[in-house]
Every structure is written in structure tokens, then in C-alpha cells.
C-alpha positions as CSV (number, residue, x, y, z in Angstrom):
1,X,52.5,96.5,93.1
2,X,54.9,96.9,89.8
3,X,55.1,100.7,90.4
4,X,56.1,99.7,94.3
5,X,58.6,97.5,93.3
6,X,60.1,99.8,90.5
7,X,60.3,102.6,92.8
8,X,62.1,100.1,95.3
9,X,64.6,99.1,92.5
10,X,65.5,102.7,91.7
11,X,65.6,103.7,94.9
12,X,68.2,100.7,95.7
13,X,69.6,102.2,92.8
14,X,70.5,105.6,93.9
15,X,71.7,104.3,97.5
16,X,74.1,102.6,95.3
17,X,74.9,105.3,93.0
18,X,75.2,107.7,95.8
19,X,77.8,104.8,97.8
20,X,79.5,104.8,94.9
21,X,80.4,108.2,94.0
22,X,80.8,108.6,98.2
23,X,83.3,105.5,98.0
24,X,84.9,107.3,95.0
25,X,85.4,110.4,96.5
26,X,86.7,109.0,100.0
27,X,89.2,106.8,97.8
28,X,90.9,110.2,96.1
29,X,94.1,110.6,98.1
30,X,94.4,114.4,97.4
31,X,90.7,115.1,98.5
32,X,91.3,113.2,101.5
33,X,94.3,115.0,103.1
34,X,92.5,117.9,102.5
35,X,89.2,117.3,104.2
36,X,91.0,115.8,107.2
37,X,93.3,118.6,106.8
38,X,96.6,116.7,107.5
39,X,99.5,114.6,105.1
40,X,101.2,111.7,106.7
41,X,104.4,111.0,105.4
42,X,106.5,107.9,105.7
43,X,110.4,108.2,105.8
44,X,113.6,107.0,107.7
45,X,115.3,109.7,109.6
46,X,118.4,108.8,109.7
47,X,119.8,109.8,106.0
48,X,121.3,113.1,106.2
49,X,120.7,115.8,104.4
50,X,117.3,114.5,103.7
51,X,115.8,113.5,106.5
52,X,117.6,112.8,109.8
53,X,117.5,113.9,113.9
54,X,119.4,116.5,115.0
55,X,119.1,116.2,118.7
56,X,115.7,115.5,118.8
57,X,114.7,117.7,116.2
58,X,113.6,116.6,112.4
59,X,115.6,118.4,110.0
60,X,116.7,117.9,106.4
61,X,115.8,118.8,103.2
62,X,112.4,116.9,103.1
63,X,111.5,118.5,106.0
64,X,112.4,121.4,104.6
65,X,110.1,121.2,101.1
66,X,107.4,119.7,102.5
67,X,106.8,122.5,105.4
68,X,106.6,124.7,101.4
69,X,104.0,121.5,100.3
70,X,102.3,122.1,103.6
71,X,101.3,126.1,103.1
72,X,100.6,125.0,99.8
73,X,97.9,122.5,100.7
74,X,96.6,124.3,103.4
75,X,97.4,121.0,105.5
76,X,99.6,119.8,108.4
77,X,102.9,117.6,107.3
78,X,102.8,114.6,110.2
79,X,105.6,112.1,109.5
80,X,106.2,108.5,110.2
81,X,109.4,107.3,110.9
82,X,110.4,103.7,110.3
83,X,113.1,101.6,109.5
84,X,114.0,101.9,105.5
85,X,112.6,98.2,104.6
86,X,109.4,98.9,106.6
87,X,108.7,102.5,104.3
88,X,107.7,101.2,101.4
89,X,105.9,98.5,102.3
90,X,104.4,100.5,105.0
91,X,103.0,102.5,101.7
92,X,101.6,99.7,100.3
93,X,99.8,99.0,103.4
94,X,98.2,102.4,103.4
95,X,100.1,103.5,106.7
96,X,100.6,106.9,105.4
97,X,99.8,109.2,102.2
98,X,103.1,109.0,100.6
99,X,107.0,108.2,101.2
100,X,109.6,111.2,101.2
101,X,112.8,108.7,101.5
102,X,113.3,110.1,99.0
103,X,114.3,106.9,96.5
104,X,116.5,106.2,93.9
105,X,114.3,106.1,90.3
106,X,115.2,102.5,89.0
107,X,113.6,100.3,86.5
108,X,112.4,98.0,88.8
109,X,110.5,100.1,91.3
110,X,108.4,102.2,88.5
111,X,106.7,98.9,87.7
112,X,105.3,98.7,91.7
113,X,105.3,102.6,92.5
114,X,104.8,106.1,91.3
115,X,107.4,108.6,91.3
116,X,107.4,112.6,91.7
117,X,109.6,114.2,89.4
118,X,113.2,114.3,90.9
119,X,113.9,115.6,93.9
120,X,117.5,115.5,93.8
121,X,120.3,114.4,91.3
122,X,122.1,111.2,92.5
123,X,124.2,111.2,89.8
124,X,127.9,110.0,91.1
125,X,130.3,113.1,91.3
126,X,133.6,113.9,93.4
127,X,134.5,115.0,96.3
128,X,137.9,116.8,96.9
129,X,139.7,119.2,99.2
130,X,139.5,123.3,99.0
131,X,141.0,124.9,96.8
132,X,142.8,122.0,95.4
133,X,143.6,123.4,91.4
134,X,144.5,119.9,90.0
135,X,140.8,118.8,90.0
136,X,138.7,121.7,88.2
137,X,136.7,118.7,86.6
138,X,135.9,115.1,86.5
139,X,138.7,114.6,83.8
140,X,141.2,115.9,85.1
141,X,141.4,113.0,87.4
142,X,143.1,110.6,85.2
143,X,146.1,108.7,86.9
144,X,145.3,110.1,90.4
145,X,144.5,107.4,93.1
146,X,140.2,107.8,94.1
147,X,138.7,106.5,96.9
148,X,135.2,105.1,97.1
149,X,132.7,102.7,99.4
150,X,134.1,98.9,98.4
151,X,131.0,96.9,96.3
152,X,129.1,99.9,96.1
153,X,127.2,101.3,92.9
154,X,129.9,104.5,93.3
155,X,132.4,101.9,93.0
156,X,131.2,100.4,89.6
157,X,130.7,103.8,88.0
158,X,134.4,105.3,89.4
159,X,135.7,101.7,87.3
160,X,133.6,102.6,84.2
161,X,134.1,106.4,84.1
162,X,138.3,105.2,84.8
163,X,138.2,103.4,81.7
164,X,137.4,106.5,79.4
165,X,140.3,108.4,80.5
166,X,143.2,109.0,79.2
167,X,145.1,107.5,82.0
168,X,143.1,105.5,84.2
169,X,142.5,106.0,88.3
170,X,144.2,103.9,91.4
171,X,140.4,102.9,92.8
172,X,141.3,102.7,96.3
173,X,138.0,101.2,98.4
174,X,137.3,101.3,101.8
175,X,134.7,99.8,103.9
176,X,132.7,103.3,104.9
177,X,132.9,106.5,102.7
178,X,133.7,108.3,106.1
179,X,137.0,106.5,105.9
180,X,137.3,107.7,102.4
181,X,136.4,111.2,103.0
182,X,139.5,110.9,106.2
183,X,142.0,110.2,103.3
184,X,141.7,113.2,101.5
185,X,142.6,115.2,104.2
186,X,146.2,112.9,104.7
187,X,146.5,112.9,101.2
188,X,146.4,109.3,100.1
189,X,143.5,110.2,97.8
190,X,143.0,113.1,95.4
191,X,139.0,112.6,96.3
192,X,136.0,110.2,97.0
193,X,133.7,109.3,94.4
194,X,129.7,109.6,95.9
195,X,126.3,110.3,95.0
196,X,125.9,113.8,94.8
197,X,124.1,114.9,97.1
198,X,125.9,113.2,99.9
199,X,129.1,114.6,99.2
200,X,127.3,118.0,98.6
201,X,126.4,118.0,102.2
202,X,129.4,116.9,103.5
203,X,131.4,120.0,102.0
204,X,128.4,122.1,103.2
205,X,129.3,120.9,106.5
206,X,132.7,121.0,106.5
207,X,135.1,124.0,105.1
208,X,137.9,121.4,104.6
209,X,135.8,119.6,101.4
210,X,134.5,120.9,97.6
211,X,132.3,119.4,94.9
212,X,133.7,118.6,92.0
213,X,130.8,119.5,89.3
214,X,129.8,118.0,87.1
215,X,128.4,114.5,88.2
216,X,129.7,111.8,86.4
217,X,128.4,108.4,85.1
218,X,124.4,107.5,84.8
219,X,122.2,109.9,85.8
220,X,120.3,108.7,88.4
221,X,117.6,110.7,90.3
222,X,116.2,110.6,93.9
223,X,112.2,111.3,93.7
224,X,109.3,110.9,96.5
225,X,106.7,108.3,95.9
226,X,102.9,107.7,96.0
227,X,101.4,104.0,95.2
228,X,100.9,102.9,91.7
229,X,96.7,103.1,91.7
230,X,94.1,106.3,89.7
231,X,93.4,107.6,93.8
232,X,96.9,109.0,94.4
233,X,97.4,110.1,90.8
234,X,95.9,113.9,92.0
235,X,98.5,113.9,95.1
236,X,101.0,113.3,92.4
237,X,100.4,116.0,90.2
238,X,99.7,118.2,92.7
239,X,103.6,117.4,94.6
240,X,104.9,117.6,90.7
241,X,102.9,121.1,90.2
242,X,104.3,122.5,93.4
243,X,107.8,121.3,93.2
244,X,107.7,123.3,89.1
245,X,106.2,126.4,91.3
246,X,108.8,126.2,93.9
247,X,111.8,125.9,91.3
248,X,110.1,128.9,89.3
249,X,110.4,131.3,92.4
250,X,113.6,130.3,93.9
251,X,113.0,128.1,96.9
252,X,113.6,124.9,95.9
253,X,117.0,126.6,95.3
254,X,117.3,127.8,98.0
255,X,116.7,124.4,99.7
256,X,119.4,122.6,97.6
257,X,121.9,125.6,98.3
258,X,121.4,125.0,102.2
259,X,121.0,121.1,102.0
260,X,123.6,119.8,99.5
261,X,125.9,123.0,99.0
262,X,125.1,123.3,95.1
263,X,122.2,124.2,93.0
264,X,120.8,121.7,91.1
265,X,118.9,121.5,87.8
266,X,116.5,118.8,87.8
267,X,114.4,117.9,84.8
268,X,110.4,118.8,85.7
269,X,109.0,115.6,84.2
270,X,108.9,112.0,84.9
271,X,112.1,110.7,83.8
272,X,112.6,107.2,82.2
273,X,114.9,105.6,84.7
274,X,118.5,104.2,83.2
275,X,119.5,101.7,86.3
């Protein structure tokens, strides 16, 4: 009867042992997307050059690297698109793998997510017209008159940076930065003051506008996200190993040059967030 029972106990045992390790290898994000052979991907298309419709196809720079992530894997790239509040919570809710966005790195939100390493800079820099020779550099544009979005972040930084010349900028704010971009064609502003790789689309899109390099102000980085837990810290590394592998061999390069108009050197490591 004691052997019977013993055998019973151990045998619960393994049952338990064997749930466990089954439960633990279910729970591993990266093992996952593999054996069902697909990665879901929560984003908002509507923020250009990222991620956004044209017509009714998905285009953008995300769609762009993660087609690369896709070969990578060996997997298909399915999206979810969503209204920006929904994304990350949607994340948190397990609606999809991971959130392409992609997000600005801030103090606030490593403490609740994971980051990639950066994706893009989103640094502030300038935007001005072709071929103008006054602005070869952020510097040079002491005692010109800027514009920039009114209350924004770009706003704060043109004020701060202002302040360390050595003749300080007319801020001149608008309501939309497309408003702003409008006056540097008329004139009424040497150049808009954005996040870098908004204005580095809009010159790739139009022949009219330039980037002014380098950014100025904080450096501030855009990176993809998983959630904070030990199951989606292999997806992690694996996204960080193949964005290294893909600035190493020139196509992540070759993304930016299409996407935002410049190249951009981004530091491959998590970076300690300064906003």
C-alpha cells in the first residue's frame, strides 16, 4: 500500500514537473512565434515615415525592417492596427507579440516596458530650404526668426538651445508644423525646428526642404517595445541581435536613407533615457 501510494505521489509529481516545464516553454515569447510560425505586431498607421497607409497599402519604415526581422525568423509579420492609446495597453493585454510604434525612450515608460535598442534618433534638428548657405549648422542660426509646433517638446528645446547662442532666435509657433514647414518656403522663417526623423522625411519627400545636421538639444531615441516580464526577454535580444546584424551589412542604412533622407548612427545598446 506505501509503495502504491509513493508511486502515486511521484507520479503526480512528474505530471507536474512535465506541466511545468510545458507551461514554461509555451510562456517563452520567442519560442512561440516560432512554433506557430507568425509575429503579431501592434502599431498605429498613421505616423509617417514609420508606419502609415498609402492608399491601402502599409508602408513605412517599420514595415520595412520588420519584413528583414521576418526572413530572419523564418516567420510571417501580421500587424494590428489600433488607435495610439489602445497600442500599449493592447500590449499589456497580450493582444500581440510586441509594439513597433515605435516610442519615444523616456524615464517613465522603462519602469512599465522593455525597449529595443533605438530605432531611430528623435533628437530635435532643423529643417530648412535647398541650398540655403546661411544655415550649414545648428549655430549658425542665431538671430534668425524659427518656427516650431506651439507647446510642443520642439518648442521647449528651440527656447533652451536659443539661449546658448550668441544671439538668440525669433521662436515663431504655429498651431501644426505643416504650417511651419509653409513658411519657409515664403520666407517668414529661416527653418522649423522637429524631431528628426519627421523633418528627414519631409525633405525626402519634397525637393523644396534639407536637414540641417546635426540634431540639436537631448538626445532622445525612438525604440520598439516588448512587456517588461523574463518570457519576452528572448524576443528582445533576438530584435536587438538582428537590428546590430542589419546595421553591420548595410540595410538598416539603407532603410533610414529611404525613410528619413539621412543615415543615422544609433548606439547598439540599451540606452539610459534623459527625458
Amino acid at each position: 500500500m506505501r509503495k502504491q501510494k509513493v508511486a502515486c505521489g511521484l507520479g503526480k509529481a512528474i505530471l507536474l514537473l512535465s506541466g511545468l516545464l510545458a507551461f514554461t516553454a509555451n510562456a517563452d515569447v520567442l519560442s512561440d512565434i516560432k512554433a506557430k510560425g507568425e509575429l503579431v505586431i501592434g502599431t498605429e498607421m498613421q505616423f509617417a515615415p514609420f508606419d502609415f497607409l498609402k492608399g491601402n497599402k502599409h508602408v513605412g519604415l517599420n514595415k520595412d525592417f520588420f519584413d528583414e526581422v521576418g526572413k530572419e525568423l523564418g516567420v510571417k509579420v501580421s500587424y494590428v492596427d489600433l488607435p495610439w492609446p489602445s497600442v500599449l495597453p493592447g500590449l499589456e493585454a497580450d493582444k500581440f507579440d510586441m509594439v513597433a510604434g515605435p516610442v519615444t525612450i523616456t524615464k517613465e515608460r522603462v519602469k512599465r516596458y522593455s525597449f529595443t535598442y533605438p530605432i531611430a534618433d528623435a533628437s530635435v534638428a532643423l529643417l530648412k530650404k535647398r541650398g540655403d548657405s546661411r544655415i550649414s549648422k545648428p549655430s549658425d542660426i542665431a538671430g534668425m526668426t524659427i518656427g516650431v509646433q506651439k507647446s510642443s517638446a520642439q518648442e521647449q528645446q528651440l527656447n533652451d538651445f536659443s539661449a546658448t547662442l550668441s544671439k538668440p532666435v525669433e521662436v515663431k509657433s504655429y498651431v501644426d508644423f505643416n504650417q511651419a514647414y509653409s513658411e519657409i518656403m515664403t520666407g517668414r522663417v529661416a527653418a522649423v525646428a522637429n524631431a528628426l526623423p519627421n523633418i528627414g522625411y519631409m525633405a525626402s519627400q519634397h525637393k523644396n526642404f534639407e536637414v540641417v545636421m546635426p540634431p540639436f538639444g537631448k538626445k532622445t531615441y525612438f525604440g520598439y517595445v516588448v512587456r517588461k516580464d523574463e518570457d519576452s526577454a528572448s524576443l528582445l535580444k533576438k530584435i536587438d541581435d538582428i537590428m546590430v546584424k542589419m546595421e553591420k551589412d548595410g540595410r538598416m542604412k539603407s532603410i533610414q536613407k529611404k525613410w528619413f533622407g539621412v543615415e543615422m548612427s544609433l548606439p547598439e545598446e540599451t540606452v539610459v533615457p534623459v527625458i
